[in-house]
FIBALUM-739493 format. One record per residue (C-alpha): residue number from 1; x, y, z. Coordinates in nm, 2 decimals, decimal comma. Example, Ala and Ser with C-alpha at 12.3 -4.5 7.8 and 13.67 -1.06 7.14 Angstrom:
% residues 2
{1 {1,23 -0,45 0,78}}
{2 {1,37 -0,11 0,71}}
This chain:
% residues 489
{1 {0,00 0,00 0,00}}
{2 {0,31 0,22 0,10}}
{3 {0,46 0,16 -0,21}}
{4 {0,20 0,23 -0,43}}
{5 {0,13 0,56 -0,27}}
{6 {0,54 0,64 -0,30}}
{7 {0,52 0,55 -0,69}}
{8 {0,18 0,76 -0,74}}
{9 {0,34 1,05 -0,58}}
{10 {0,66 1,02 -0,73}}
{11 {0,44 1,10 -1,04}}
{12 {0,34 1,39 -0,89}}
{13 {0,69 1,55 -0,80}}
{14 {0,74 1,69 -1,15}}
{15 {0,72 2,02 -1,32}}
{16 {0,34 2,01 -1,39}}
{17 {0,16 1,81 -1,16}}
{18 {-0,14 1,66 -1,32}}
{19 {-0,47 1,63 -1,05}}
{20 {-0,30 1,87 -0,79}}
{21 {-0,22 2,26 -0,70}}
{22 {0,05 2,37 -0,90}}
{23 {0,28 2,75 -0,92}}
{24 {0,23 2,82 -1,28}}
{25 {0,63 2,94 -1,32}}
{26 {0,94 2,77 -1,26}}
{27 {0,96 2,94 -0,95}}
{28 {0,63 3,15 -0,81}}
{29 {0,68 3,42 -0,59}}
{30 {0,41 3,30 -0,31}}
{31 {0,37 2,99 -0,11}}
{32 {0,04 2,85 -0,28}}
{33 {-0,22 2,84 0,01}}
{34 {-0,27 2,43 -0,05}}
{35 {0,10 2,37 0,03}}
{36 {0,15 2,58 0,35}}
{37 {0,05 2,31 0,58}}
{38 {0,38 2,07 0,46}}
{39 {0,59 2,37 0,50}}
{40 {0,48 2,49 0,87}}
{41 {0,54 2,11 0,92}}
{42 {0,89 2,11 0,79}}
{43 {0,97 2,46 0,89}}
{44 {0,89 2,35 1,27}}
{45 {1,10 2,09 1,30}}
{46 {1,33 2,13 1,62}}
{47 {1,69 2,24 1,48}}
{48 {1,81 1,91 1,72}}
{49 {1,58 1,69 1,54}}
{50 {1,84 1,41 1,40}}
{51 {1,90 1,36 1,05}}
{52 {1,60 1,21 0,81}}
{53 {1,32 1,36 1,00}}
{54 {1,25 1,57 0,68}}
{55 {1,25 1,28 0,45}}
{56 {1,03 1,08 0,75}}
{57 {0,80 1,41 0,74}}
{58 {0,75 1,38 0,35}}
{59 {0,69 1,01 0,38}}
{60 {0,43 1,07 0,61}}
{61 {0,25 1,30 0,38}}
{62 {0,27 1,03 0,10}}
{63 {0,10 0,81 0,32}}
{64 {-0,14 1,07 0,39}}
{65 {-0,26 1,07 -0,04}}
{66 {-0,14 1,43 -0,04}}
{67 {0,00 1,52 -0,38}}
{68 {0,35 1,65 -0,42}}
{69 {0,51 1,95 -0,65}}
{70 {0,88 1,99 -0,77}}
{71 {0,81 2,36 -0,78}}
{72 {0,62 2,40 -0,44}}
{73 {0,92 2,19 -0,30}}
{74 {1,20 2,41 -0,43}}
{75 {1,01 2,73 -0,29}}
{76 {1,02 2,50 0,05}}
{77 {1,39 2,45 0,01}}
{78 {1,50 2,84 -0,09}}
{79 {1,20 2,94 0,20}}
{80 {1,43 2,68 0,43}}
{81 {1,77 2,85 0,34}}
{82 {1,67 3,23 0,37}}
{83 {1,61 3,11 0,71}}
{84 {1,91 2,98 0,76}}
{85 {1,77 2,64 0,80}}
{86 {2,10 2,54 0,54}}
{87 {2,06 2,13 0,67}}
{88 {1,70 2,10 0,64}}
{89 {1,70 2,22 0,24}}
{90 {1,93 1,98 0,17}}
{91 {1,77 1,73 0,34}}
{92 {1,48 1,83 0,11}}
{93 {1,68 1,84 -0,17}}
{94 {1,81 1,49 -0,10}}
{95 {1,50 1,31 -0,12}}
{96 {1,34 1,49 -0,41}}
{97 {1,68 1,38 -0,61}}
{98 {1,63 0,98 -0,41}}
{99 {1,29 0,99 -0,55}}
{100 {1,35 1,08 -0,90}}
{101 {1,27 1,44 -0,91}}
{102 {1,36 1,66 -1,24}}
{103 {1,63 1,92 -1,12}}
{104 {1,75 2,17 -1,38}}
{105 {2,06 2,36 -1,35}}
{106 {1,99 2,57 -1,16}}
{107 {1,87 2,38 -0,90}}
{108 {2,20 2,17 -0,89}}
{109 {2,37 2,50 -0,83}}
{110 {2,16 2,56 -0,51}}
{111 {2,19 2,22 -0,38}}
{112 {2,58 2,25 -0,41}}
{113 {2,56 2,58 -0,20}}
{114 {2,40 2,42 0,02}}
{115 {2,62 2,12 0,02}}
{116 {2,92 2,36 0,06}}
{117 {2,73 2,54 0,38}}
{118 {2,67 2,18 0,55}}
{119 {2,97 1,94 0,44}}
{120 {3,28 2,20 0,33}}
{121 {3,41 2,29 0,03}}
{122 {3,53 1,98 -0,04}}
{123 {3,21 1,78 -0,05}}
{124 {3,10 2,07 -0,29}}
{125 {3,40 2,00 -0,52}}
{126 {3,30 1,61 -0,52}}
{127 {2,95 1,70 -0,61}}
{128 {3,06 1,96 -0,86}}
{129 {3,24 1,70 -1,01}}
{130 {2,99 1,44 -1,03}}
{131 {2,74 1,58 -1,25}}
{132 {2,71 1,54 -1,57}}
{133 {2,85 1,74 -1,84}}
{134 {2,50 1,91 -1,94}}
{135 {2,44 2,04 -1,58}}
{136 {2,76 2,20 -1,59}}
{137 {2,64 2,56 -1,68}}
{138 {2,73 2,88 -1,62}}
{139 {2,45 2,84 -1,28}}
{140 {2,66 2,57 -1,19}}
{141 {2,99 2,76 -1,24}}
{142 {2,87 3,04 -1,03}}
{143 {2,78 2,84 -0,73}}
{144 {3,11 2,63 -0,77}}
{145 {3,35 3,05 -0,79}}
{146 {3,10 3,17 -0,49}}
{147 {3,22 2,85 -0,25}}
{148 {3,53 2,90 -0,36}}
{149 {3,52 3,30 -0,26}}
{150 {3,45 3,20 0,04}}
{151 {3,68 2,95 0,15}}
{152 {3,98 3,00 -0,12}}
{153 {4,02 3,30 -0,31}}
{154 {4,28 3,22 -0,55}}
{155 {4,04 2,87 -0,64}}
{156 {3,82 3,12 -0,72}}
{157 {4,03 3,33 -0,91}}
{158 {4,18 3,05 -1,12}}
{159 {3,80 2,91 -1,14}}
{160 {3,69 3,25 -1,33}}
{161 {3,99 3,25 -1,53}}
{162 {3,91 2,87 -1,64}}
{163 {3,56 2,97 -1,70}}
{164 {3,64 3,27 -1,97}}
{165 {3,92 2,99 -2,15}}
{166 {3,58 2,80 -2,18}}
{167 {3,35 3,06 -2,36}}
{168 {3,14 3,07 -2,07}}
{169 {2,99 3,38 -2,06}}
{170 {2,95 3,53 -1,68}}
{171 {2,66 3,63 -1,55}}
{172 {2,51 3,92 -1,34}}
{173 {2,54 3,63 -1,01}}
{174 {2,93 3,53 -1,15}}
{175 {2,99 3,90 -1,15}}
{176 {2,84 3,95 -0,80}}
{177 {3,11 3,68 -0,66}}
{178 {3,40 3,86 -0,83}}
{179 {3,32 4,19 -0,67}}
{180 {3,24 3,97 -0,32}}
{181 {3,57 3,84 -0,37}}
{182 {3,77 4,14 -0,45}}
{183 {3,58 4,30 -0,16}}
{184 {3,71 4,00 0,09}}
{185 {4,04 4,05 -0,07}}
{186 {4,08 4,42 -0,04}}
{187 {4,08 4,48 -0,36}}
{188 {3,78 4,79 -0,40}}
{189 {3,97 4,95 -0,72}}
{190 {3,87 4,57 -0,86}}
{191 {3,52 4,63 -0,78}}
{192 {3,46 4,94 -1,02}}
{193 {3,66 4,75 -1,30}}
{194 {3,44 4,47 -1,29}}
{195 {3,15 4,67 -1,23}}
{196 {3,25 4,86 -1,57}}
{197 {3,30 4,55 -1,74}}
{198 {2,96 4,43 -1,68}}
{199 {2,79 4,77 -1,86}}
{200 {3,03 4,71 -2,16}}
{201 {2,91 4,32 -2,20}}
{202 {2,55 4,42 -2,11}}
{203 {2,50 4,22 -1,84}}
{204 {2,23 4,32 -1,61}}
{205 {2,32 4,54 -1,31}}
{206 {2,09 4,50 -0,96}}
{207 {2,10 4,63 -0,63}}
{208 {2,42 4,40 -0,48}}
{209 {2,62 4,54 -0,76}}
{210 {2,53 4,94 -0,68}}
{211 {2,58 4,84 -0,31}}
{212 {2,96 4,68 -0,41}}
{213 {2,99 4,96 -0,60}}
{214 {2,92 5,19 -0,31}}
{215 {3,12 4,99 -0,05}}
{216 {3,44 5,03 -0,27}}
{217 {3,39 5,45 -0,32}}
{218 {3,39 5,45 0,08}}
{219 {3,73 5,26 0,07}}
{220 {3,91 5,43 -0,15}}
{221 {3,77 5,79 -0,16}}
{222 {3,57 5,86 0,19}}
{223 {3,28 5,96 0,29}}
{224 {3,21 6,30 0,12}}
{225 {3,32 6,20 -0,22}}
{226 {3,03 5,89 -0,16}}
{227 {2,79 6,12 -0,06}}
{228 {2,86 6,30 -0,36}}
{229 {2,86 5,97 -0,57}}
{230 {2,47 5,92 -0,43}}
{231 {2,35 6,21 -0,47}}
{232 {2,49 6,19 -0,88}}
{233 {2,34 5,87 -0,91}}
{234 {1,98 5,96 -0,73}}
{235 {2,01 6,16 -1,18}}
{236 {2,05 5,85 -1,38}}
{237 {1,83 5,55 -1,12}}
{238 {1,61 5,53 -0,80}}
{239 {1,88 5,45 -0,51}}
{240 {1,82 5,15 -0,32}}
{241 {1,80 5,22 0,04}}
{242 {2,07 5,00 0,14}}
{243 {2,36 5,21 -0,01}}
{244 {2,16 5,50 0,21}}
{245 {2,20 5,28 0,52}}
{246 {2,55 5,18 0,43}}
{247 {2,65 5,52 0,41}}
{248 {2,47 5,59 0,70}}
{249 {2,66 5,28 0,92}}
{250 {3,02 5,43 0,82}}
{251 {2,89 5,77 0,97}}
{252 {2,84 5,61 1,26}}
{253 {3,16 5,45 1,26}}
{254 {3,35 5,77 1,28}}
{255 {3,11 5,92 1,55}}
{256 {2,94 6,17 1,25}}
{257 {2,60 6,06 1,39}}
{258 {2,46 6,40 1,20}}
{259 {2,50 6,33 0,90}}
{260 {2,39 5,93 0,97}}
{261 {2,06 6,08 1,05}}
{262 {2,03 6,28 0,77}}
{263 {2,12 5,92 0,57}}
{264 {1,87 5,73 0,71}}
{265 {1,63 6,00 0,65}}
{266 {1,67 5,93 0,29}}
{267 {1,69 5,58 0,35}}
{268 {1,34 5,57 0,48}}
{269 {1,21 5,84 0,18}}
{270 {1,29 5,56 -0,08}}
{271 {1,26 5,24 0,09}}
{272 {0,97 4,99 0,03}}
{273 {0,76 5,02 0,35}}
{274 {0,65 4,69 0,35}}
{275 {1,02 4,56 0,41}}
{276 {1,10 4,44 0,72}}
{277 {1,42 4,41 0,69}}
{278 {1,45 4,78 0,58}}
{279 {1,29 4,84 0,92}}
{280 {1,56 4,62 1,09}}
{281 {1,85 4,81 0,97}}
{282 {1,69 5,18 1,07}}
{283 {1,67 5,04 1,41}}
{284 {1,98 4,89 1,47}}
{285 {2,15 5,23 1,31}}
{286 {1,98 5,47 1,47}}
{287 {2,07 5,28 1,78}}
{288 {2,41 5,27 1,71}}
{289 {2,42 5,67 1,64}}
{290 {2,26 5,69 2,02}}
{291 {1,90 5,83 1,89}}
{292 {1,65 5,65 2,12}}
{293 {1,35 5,87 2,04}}
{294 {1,44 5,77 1,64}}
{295 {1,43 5,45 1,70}}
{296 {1,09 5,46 1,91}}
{297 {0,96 5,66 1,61}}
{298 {1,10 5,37 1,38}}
{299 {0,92 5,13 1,64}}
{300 {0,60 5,26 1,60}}
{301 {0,58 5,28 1,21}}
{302 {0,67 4,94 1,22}}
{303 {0,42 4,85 1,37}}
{304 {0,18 5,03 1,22}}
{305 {0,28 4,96 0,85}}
{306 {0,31 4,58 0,87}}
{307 {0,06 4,54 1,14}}
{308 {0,19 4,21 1,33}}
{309 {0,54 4,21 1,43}}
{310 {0,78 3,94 1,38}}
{311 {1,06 3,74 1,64}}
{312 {1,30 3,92 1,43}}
{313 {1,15 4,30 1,49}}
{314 {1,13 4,25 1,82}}
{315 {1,49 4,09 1,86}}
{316 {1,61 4,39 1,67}}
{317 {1,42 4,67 1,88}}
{318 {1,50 4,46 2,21}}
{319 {1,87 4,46 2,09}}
{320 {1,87 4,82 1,99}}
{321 {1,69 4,95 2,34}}
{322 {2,00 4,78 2,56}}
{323 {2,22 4,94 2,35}}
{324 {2,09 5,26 2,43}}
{325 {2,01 5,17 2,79}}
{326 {1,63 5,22 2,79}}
{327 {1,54 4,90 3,04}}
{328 {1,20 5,00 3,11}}
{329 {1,12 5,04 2,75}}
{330 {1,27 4,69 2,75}}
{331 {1,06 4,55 2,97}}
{332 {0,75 4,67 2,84}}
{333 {0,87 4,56 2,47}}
{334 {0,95 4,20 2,60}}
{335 {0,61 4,16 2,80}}
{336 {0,44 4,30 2,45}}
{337 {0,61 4,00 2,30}}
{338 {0,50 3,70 2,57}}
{339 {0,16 3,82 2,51}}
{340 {0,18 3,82 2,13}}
{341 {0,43 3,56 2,02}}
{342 {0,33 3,27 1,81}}
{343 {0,65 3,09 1,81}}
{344 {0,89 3,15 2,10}}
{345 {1,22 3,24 1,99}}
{346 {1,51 3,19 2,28}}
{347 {1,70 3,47 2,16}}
{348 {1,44 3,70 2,26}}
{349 {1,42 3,63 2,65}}
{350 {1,82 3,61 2,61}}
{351 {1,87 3,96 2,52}}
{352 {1,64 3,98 2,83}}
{353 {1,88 3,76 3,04}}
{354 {2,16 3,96 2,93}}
{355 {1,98 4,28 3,06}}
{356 {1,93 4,15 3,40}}
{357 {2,23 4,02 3,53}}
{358 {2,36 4,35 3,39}}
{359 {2,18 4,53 3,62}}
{360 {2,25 4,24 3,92}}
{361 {1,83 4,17 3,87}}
{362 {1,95 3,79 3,91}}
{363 {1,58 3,63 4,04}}
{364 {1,45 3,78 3,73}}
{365 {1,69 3,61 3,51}}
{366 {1,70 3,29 3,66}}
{367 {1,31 3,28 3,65}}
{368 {1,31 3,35 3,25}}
{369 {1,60 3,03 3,24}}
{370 {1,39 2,84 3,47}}
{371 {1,03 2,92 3,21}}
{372 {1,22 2,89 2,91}}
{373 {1,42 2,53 3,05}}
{374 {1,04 2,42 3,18}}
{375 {0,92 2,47 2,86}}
{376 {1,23 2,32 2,64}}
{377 {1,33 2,62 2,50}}
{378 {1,66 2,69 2,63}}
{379 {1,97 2,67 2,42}}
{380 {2,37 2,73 2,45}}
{381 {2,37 3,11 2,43}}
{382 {2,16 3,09 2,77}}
{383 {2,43 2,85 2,91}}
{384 {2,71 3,05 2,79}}
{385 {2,50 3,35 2,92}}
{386 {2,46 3,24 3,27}}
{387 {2,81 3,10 3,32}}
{388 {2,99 3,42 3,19}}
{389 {2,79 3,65 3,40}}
{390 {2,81 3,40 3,73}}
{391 {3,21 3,33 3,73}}
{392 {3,29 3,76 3,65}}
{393 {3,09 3,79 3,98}}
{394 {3,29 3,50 4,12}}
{395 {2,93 3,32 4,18}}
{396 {3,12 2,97 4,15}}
{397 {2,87 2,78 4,29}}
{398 {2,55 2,96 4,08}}
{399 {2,77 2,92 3,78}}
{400 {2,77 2,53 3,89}}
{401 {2,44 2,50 3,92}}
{402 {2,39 2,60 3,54}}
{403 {2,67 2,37 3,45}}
{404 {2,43 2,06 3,60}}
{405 {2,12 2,19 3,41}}
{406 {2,33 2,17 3,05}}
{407 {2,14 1,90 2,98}}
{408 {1,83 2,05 3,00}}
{409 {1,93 2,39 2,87}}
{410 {2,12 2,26 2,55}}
{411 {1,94 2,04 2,28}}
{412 {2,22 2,04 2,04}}
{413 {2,32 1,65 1,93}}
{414 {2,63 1,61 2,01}}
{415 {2,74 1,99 2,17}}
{416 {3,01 2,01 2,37}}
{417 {3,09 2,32 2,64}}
{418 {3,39 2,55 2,52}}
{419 {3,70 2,45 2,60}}
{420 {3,79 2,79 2,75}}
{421 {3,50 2,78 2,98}}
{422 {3,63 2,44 3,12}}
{423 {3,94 2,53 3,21}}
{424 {3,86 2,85 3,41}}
{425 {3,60 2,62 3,64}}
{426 {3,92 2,37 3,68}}
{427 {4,13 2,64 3,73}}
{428 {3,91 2,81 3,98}}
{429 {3,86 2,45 4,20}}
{430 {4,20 2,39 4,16}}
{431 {4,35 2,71 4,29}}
{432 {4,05 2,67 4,56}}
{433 {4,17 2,33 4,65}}
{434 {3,79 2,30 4,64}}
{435 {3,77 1,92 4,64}}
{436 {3,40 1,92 4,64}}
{437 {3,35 2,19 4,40}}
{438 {3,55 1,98 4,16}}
{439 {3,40 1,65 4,18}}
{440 {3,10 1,80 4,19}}
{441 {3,19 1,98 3,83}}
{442 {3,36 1,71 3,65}}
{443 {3,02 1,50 3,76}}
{444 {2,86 1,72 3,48}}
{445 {3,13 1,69 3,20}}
{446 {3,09 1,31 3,31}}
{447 {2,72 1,36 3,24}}
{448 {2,81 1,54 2,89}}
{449 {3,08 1,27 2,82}}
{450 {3,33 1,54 2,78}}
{451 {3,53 1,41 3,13}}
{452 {3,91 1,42 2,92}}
{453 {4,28 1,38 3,05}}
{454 {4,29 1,68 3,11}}
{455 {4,00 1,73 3,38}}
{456 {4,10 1,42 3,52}}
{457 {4,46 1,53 3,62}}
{458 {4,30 1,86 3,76}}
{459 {4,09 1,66 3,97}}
{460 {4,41 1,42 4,05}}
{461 {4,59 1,72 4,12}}
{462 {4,35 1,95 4,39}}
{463 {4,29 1,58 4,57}}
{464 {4,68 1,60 4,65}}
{465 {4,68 1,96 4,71}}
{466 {4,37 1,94 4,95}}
{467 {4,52 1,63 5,11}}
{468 {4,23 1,40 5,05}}
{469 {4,24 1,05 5,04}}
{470 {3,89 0,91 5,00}}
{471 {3,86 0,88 4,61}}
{472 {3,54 0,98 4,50}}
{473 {3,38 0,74 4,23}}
{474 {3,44 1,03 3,95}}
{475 {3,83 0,99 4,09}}
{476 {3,80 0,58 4,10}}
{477 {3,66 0,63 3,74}}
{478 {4,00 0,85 3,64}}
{479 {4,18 0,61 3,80}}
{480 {4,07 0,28 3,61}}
{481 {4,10 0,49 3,27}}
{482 {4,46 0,58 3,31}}
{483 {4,54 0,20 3,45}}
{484 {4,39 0,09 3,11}}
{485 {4,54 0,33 2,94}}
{486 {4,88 0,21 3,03}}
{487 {4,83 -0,17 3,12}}
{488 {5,06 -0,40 2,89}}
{489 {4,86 -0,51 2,60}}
């Protein structure tokens, strides 16, 4: 029965799904309104959920009779990535290929991005090289010189240099690497040539390239001479808002919060109001220029323009308001947010966190770790939070008690605490000759099997400094390790 439900669907995973809700492009703007329940059901899969719960989530909608698109998937997977959801795309992608699915070029040249973002470069290079000769376009190309710009320049380099010996004829994306890559080299003078080249070969100019363009007149001829640059460009095309705001954050940089404002005035004359992320970048800059009442005024139209405020907003305008020291503003932001939040977001009530122990407001902090780690929502940042804030007081034995909730805090597979952090607890026991503190301690990195050698001899070495005899069963434990470790084999 399973099978034959697998084969009908596979039918269905094409380009034009016969019987079933369809985008009628290659790649539709919108999330069609039948398909949004799979993608809340992807999208909401814990980021500690193991490997093949997507493909187990897709089975399960087989079984279900539910028809599948190739299109509808591949909005799932780019959807997936612009949320930084990099292992779960590919997942996707995996099991669409498994199962048969028709992938064009350019969708090989996404799923090596992605490939490169989860398994390296060289797993990249392997799939690179595995396709087959017809897949092998300029798309491909592109994705294969961006990986490279951002692991390996001079790959990249002799990548480009291979691809013009070829005939292949760059693009407005292969040109949008080269300037990332001269950018990352510090080479801005590169950026204009390129940028030049492009107009002479016709090849479409966006956004990215203006804003390249603009990021290399700040580098090599300041500020003024970019305002200048701007304001001769405003003649010839409509300026996008982010060469406004990135004008605007190099202001800020040099303490010229004046003329920032005046930026970001013109920023928010030409910028599509229904763009959050426009909205984002006015409040983190105004924040950085030290303008609170801006960015309550930025706040509010917010708010009033896109009507329901996301995690993100509200981790942006909690983020700006410590920065300019406005707690009770913070408070009232974050309370807004419990009452109105659809998905809780952990970074939210960590910015919180942060704020509290700042302020010595401890009982408040610990009860938001205590709600969130009731509720599973915890994650390292509240560990690393906690623990940081606890051993610059010297609140050894608080930061301890953190340590033995890491369990419950962190959902990561396989995480592991930061070496640095170790060392200044065994340090701190050690220099203590806190016996109990130490056992105590290495108990937990028992717990998070991350007890090493090197915790071990700590623990050896503050039982010989405190003058104890009776071995604890962490030290027996030590002790039966290093006799195996050097019994005659």
């Amino acid at each position: 029965m399973l099978r034959t439900a697998t084969a009908a669907a596979l039918r269905r995973v094409s380009p034009a799904p016969a019987g079933s809700v369809h985008t009628p492009h290659r790649r539709g703007p919108e999330l069609q309104a039948a398909w949004v329940p799979l993608y809340k059901r992807l999208s909401k899969l814990p980021p500690a959920a193991p490997l093949g719960c997507v493909a187990a989530e897709l089975d399960r909608w087989l079984c279900e009779r539910k028809p599948l698109c190739g299109h509808q998937l591949l909005f799932y997977v780019r959807k997936l990535r612009n949320f930084r959801q990099h292992r779960r795309a590919l997942e996707l992608m995996d099991w669409m290929e498994a199962r048969g699915a028709n992938l064009l070029p350019g969708d090989h040249a996404l799923r090596l991005d992605l490939i490169c973002t989860v398994n390296g470069l060289e797993a990249a290079e392997e799939y690179f090289l595995s396709l087959p000769d017809m897949y092998k376009s300029v798309k491909t190309y592109s994705s294969l010189l961006h990986c490279y710009a951002e692991h390996k320049a001079e790959k990249a380099l002799e990548l480009y240099e291979k691809m013009r010996t070829m005939n292949i004829v760059p693009n407005t994306l292969v040109y949008k690497n080269l300037m990332s890559l001269y950018l990352k080299t510090g080479q801005p003078e590169k950026i204009l040539q390129t940028f030049e080249e492009m107009r002479a070969n016709g090849v479409r100019t966006d956004n990215f390239t203006y804003y390249m363009l603009t990021e290399s007149h700040i580098m090599l001829n300041g500020l003024e001479s970019t305002e200048k640059f701007l304001e001769d460009l405003e003649k010839s095309i409509p300026v996008h808002w982010s060469l406004y705001t990135r004008l605007a954050d190099s202001y800020n940089k040099v303490g010229q919060f004046d003329k920032a404002g005046l930026t970001l005035k013109k920023a928010e004359e030409v910028m599509d109001r229904g763009e959050m992320f426009a909205w984002h970048n006015l409040l983190s800059l105004y924040a950085s220029s030290g303008n609170l009442s801006e960015v309550k005024r930025v706040w509010s139209s917010l708010r009033s323009e896109l009507k329901i405020s996301s995690n993100r907003s509200y981790l942006v305008m909690l983020s700006a308001l410590k920065k300019l020291d406005d707690f009770d503003c913070m408070q009232q932001v974050f309370q807004e947010w419990e009452l109105t939040q659809e998905s809780y977001d952990m970074r939210i009530p960590n910015v919180m966190i942060k704020a509290y122990l700042a302020k010595d407001m401890t009982d408040e902090a610990e009860a938001l770790r205590q709600t969130a780690m009731a509720q599973g929502h915890s994650n390292p940042l509240t560990f690393y939070i906690f623990t940081e804030s606890y051993l610059e007081k010297s609140r050894t034995e608080a930061a301890l008690e953190v340590w033995r909730d890491a369990g419950k805090m962190v959902k990561t597979p396989n995480w592991a605490p930061p070496p640095e952090l170790v060392k200044r607890f065994l340090k701190h026991f050690e220099e203590a000759k806190d016996v109990d503190g130490m056992e105590s301690f290495c108990a937990c990195l028992e717990k998070l099997e991350c007890l090493d050698t090197d915790a071990r001899d700590a623990l050896s070495r503050t039982y010989v400094a405190a003058g104890r005899k009776n071995l604890s069963s962490v030290a027996h434990h030590q002790i039966e390790e290093d006799s195996i470790e050097t019994r005659p084999g």
